[in-house]
N, C-alpha and C positions, 0 to 999 in steps of 0.2 A: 586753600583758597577761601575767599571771605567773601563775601554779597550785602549789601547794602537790604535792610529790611523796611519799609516803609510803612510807619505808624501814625494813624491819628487818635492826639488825647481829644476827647472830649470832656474839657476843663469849663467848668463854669458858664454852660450854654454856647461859648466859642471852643472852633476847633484850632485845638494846639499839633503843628506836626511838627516829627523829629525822624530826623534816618538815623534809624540804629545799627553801627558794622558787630555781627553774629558773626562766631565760630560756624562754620559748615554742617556741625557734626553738633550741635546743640538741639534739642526737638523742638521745632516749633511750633510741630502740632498741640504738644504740650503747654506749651506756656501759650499759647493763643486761647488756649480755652477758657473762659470768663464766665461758669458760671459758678455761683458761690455754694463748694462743697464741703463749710468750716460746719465744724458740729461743738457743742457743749461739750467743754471736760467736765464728767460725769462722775469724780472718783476721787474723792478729797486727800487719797494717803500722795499722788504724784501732786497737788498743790502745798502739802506741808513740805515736799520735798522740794521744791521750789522756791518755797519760802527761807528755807533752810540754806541753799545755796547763794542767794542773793543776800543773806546775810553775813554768810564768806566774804562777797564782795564787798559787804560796806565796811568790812575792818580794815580791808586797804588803803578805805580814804586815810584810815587814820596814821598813815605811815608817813607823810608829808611833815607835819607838826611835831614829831616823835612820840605819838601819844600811843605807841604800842608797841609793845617790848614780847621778846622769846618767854612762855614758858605756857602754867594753867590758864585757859581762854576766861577765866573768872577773874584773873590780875591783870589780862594781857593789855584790858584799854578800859577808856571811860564810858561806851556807850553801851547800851540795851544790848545787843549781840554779843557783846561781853559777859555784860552784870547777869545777863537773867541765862546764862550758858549751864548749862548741867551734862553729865557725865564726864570722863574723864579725855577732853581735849585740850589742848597746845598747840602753838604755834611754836613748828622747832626748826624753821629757815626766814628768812626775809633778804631780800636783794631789792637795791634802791642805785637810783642816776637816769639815766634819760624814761628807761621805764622801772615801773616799781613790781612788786608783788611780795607774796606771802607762799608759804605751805604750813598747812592744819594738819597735823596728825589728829585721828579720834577711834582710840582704844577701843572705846567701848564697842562702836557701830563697824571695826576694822577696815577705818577710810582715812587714803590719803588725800590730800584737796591740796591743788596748786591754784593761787588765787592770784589776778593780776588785777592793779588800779587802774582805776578808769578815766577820765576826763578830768583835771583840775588846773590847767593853766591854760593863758592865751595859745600859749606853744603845741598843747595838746590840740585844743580846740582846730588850730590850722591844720594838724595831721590828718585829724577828722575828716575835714571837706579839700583835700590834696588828689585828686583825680590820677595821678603819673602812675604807670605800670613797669613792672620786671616782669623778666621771664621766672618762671616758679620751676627752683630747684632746690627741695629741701636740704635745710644743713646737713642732717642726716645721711643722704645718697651721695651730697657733695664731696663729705669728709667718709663716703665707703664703711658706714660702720650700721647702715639700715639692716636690718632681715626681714623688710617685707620689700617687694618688686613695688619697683614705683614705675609707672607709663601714663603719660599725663602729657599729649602732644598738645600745645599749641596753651599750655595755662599759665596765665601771667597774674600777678597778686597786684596789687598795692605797696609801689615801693618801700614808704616810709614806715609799715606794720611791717614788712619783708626783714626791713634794714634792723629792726629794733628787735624782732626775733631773735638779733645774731646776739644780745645781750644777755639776752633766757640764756641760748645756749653757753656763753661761758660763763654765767654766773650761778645757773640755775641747774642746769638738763643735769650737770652729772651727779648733786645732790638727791634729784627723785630717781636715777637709778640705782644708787647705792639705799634709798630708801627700799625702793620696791624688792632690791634684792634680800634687805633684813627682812621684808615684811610681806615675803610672796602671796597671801593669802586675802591681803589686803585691798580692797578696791580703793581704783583711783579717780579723782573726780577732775576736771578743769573747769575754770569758769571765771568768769569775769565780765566787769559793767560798763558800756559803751569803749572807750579804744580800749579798754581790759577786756573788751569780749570780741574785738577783730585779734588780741594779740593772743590768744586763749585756742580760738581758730587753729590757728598757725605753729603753737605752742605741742597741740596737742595732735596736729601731726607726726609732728618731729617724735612725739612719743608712739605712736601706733606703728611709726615704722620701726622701731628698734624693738617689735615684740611684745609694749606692753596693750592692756586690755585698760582701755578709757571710756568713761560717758564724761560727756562736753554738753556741756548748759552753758549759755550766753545768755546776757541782757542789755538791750540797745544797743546793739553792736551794729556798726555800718557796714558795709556788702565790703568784702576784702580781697577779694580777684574777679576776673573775668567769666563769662560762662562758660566755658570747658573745665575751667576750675572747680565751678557751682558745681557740673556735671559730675565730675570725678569727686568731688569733695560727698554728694548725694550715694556715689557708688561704694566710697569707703566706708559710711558712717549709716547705712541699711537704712536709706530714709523714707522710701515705699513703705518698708519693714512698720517703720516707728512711726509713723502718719497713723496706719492699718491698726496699731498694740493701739495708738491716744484715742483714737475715733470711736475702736469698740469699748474701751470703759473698762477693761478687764482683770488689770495689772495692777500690782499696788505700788513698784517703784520703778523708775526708766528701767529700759533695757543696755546693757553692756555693749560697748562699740557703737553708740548711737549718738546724735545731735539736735538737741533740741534749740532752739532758736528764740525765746520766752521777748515779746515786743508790748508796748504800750500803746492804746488807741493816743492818735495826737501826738506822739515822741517822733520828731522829726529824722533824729540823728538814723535809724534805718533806713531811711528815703536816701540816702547820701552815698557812697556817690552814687547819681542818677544812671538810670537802664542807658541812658542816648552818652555815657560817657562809656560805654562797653562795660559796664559790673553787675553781677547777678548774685543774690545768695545763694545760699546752700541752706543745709539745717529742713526739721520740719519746725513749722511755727507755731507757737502758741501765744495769743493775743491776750492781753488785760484790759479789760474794759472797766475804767473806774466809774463811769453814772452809771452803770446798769451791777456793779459788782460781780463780772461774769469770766470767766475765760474762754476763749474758744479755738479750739483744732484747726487753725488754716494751713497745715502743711505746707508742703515746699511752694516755694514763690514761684511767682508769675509775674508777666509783664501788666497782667488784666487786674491784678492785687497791687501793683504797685499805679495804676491809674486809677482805682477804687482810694486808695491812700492818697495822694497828690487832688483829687476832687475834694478832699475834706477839709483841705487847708487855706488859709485865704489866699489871695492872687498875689499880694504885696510878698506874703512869706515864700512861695512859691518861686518869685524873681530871687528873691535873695539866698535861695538855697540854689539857683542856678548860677548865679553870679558868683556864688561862694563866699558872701558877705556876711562869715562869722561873727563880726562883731555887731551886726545888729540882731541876729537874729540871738545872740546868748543874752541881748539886756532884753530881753524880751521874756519879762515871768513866766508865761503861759508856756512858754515853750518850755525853758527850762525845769521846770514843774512837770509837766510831761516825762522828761527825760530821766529826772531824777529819782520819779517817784513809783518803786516797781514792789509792791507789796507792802513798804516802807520806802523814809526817804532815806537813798540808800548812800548818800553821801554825808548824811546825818554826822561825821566825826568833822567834815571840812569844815562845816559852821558852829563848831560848838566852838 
């Protein structure tokens, strides 16, 4: 059963209302709580490890152009994440057509990274802000080849990340298991930049249920199921857990089986699709604040974080993120700048 939840924003001195339909079984007490419990990341070895990742991401721009080929990541393409690469890493998979991605092998560090591209055409752009829901039933449980229990009543994804998932799975999923089976000892990473980090989500499911042992780092990735989805996606990926590890300062690299969520103050494409369309994230979060040069801990989402975000943006962009009017809001530099720019600019190969 479903109940209608009655919200008002308080958006720009006027109040904005929206009824939001919640799963029954989603905490509300939880997400109603507003006030701001983000703390400084304090601990510089999880930001070079972040840095590290989202340069994973930016090699994938370069698959579009052809400007990145199989082998040592010091040949593999033309930009900085390439040229200035040291130890011994390659790129020993690529799969390209509706979506794209990569896998890194890296000897030295004994890590596997599946890497998926992120936003670079009108076409993508409309997947972005596409609101339609499926019911969520991983490939995996579908085609009976899972070994972990999946129960996940009432979770619906985002059809178009959903549907483009099924091309991981036959171009992709049975290559990183015959990897992981060469290379048992090997951590494996997923991650990807905006729709590269909703298909990465999704991707890296499919992996946790056939057994293997993942951390999942995203970058502006849009909210990619509903809240029972968030719920369950929270319970899979120990994100109490990993709020609790970032908060205290303690660690010097993520934890195994966890989700970190990495967003930019100002980067729109997270806001999408909106809480009043039924989508919630998952992930714990960790914010980039580029005028203040800071990160900070805001763990899992709320409705009261995502009205704190929607306050900071002008009213015109606002209408246009609910109308879903793509094309203005992408000629719009400041936005896009925002989006693009998470440590580096991370699409850095689409314009060279």
């Amino acid at each position: 059963m479903r109940f209608a939840l009655f919200i008002s924003f308080l958006l720009f001195g006027a109040v904005k209302a929206a009824y939001i339909d919640v799963d029954e079984n989603l905490n509300i007490t939880e997400l109603s709580v507003c006030s701001d419990s983000s703390s400084v990341l304090n601990f510089p070895s999880i930001k070079e490890e972040l840095i590290q990742f989202v340069e994973y991401c930016s090699l994938a721009y370069c698959m579009p152009k052809n400007k990145i080929t199989d082998g040592n990541l010091v040949d593999a393409c033309p930009i900085s994440s390439c040229t200035d690469s040291t130890g011994n890493k390659k790129i020993v998979y690529q799969f390209k057509g509706d979506i794209s991605g990569l896998i890194v092998q890296d000897d030295t560090n004994k890590q596997i990274i599946l890497v998926f591209k992120g936003t670079t055409s009108d076409r993508e752009w409309e997947i972005d802000f596409d609101t339609s829901h499926k019911k969520y039933v991983p490939y995996t449980v579908s085609q009976g080849i899972n070994t972990m229990d999946f129960t996940c009543g009432g979770c619906q994804v985002h059809t178009g990340f959903y549907d483009a998932t099924s091309i991981f799975m036959n171009e992709a999923f049975q290559y990183m298991q015959e990897l992981h089976n060469e290379y048992p000892s090997y951590s494996i990473f997923v991650t990807g930049h905006s729709l590269g980090a909703a298909l990465a989500v999704l991707a890296a499911n499919e992996l946790r249920l056939v057994g293997m042992d993942i951390t999942l780092v995203n970058y502006a990735g849009p909210k990619v199921g509903n809240p029972s989805f968030a719920e369950w996606m929270n319970d899979l990926w120990s994100i109490s857990y990993l709020t609790d590890f970032l908060k205290a300062g303690k660690g010097n690299q993520l934890p195994t089986n966890t989700f970190t969520r990495v967003t930019s103050k100002g980067d729109i494409v997270p806001l999408v699709p909106l809480a009043a369309m039924n989508f919630a994230h998952s992930g714990s979060e960790i914010q980039i604040n580029r005028k203040t040069n800071s990160l900070r801990v805001r763990g899992k989402w709320s409705l009261c974080k995502e009205t704190s975000d929607l306050e900071s943006i002008s009213k015109i962009t606002l209408a246009y993120i609910t109308s879903g009017n793509w094309q203005y809001l992408t000629s719009k530099s400041e936005i896009t700048e925002a989006h693009v720019n998470y440590f580096m600019r991370v699409t850095e190969c689409s314009s060279a």
